[in-house]
C-alpha positions in Angstrom: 12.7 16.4 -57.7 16.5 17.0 -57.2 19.1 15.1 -59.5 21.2 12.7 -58.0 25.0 12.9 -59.2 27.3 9.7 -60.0 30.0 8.4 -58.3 32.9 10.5 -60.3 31.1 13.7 -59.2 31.0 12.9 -55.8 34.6 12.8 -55.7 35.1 15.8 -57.0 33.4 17.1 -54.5 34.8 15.3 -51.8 38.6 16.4 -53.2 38.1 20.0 -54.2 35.2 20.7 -51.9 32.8 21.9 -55.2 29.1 22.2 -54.2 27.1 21.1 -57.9 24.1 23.0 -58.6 21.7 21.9 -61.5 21.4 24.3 -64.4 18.3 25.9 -65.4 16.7 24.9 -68.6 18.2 27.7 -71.0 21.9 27.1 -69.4 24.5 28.7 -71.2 28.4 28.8 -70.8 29.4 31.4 -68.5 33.3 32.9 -68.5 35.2 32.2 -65.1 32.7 29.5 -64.3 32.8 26.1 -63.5 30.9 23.1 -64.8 31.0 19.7 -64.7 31.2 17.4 -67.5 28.3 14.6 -67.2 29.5 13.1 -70.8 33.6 13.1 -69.9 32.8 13.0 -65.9 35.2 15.2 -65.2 35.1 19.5 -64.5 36.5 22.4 -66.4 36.7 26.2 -66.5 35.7 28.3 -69.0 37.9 30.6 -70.3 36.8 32.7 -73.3 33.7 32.4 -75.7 34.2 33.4 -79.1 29.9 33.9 -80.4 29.2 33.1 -83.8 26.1 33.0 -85.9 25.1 29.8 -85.3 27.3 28.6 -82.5 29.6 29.2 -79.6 33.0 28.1 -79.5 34.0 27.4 -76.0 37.4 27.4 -74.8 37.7 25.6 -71.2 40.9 24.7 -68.8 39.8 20.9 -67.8 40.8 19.7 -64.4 44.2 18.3 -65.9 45.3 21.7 -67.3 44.5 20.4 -70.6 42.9 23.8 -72.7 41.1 22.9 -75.4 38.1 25.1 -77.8 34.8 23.1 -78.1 30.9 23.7 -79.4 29.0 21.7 -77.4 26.1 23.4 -75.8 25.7 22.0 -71.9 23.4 19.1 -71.3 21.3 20.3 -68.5 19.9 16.7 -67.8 24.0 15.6 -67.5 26.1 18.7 -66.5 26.3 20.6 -63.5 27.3 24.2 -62.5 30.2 23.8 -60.0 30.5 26.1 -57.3 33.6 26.5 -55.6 34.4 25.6 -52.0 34.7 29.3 -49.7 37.7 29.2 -47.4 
């Protein structure tokens, strides 16, 4: 059965033209890609990954230009892989 998405996410998608895909079970942070945020409700772009031993540090462009470095691994019951609209 498909996911539905919330209300914030549908917007996004009707303003930037994103199509969400769910992410598999073993989801990782890719570079260059975007996700959405199902905690903050709102998308980012991952810039760099920095791997440690026990976690990743994620450093992501969120949809106000705001950069920051995070660890959170994605939530693949709340998060979605973003793809972007083709022109």
């Amino acid at each position: 059965m498909k996911r539905k998405y919330g209300w914030s996410l549908k917007r996004a998608m009707e303003k930037y033209g994103f199509v969400p895909e769910e992410l598999s079970p073993n989801a990782t942070h890719e570079v260059g890609k975007l996700y959405w945020s199902g905690y903050w409700q709102k998308f980012y772009k991952v810039l760099s990954i920095n791997d440690y031993d026990i976690v990743n540090h994620v450093t992501v462009e969120w949809e106000d230009g705001k950069i920051t470095t995070h660890c959170t691994k994605l939530d693949v019951g709340r998060d979605w892989l973003l793809i972007p609209a083709t022109t």
